[in-house]
C-alpha positions in Angstrom: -13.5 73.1 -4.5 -10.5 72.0 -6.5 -9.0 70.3 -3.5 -12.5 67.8 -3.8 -12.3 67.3 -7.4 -8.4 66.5 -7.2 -9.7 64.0 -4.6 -12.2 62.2 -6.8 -10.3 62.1 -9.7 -7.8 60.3 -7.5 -10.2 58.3 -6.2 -12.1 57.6 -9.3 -8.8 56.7 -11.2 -7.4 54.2 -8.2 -10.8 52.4 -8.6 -10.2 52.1 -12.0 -6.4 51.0 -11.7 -8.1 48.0 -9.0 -11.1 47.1 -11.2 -7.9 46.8 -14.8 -6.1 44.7 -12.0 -9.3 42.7 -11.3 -10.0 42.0 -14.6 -6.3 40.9 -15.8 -5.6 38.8 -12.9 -9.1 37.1 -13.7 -8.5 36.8 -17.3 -4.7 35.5 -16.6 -6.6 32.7 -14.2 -8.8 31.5 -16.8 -5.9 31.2 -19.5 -4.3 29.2 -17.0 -7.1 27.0 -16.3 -7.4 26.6 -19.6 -3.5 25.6 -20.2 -4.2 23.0 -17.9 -7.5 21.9 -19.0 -5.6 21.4 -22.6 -2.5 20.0 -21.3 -4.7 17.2 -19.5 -6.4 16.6 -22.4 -3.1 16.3 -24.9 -1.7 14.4 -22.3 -4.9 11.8 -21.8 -4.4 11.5 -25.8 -0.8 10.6 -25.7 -1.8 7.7 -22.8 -4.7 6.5 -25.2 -2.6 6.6 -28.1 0.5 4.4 -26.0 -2.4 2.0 -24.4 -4.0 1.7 -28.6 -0.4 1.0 -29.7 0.1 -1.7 -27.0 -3.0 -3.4 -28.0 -2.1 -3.3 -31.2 1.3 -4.6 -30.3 -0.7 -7.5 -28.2 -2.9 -8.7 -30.8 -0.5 -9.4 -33.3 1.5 -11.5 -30.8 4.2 -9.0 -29.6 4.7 -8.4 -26.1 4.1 -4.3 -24.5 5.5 -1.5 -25.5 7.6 -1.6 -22.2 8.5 -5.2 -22.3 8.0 -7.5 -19.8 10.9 -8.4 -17.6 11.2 -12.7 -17.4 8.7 -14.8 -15.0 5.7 -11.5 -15.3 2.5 -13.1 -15.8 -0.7 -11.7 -17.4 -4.0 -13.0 -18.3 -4.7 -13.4 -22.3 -7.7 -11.3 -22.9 -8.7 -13.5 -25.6 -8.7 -17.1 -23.8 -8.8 -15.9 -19.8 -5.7 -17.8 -19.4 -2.9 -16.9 -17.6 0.7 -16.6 -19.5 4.0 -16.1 -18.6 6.9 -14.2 -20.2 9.4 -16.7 -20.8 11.5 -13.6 -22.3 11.2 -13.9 -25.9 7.5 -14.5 -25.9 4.2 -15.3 -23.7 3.4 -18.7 -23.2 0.3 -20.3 -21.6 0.8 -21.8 -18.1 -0.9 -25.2 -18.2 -3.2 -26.6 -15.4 -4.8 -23.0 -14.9 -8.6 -22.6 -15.8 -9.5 -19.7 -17.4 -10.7 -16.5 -15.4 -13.5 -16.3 -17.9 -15.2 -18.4 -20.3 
């Protein structure tokens, strides 16, 4: 009879070692997943905040953050016309109508 009960305790106590693995490994999993989740996010924030800044930077007449190398063209949000960097500033190229009214 002890020889069964030295079995089951066994027993009893390696299902409870799996089930403590189980359970950490599962909680470890959703920490991760949740690391991630919140790196995404800060890192979404830090590309909104760069993409706000380089409005910002646009409206008031400066070129991008990451400046422009000479000849790149864009189209002015504001007119629909297309300008090129002339490499101190964005000028307007002329005999182009507007993407947009």
């Amino acid at each position: 009879m002890d020889g069964v009960k030295a079995f089951l305790s066994l027993l009893f106590s390696a299902l409870i070692a799996a089930v403590q693995r189980w359970w950490n490994a599962r909680r470890e999993s959703a920490a991760r997943a949740e690391a991630e989740r919140l790196r995404d996010a800060l890192a979404s924030v830090g590309d909104a905040r760069a993409l706000e800044e380089d409005l910002h930077r646009r409206a008031q007449g400066y070129p991008p953050a990451s400046t422009p190398t000479a000849g790149q063209r864009r189209v002015d949000l504001a007119t629909g016309r297309i300008q090129v960097w002339t490499g101190t500033e964005w000028r307007e190229l002329s005999g182009h109508e507007p993407f947009f009214p």
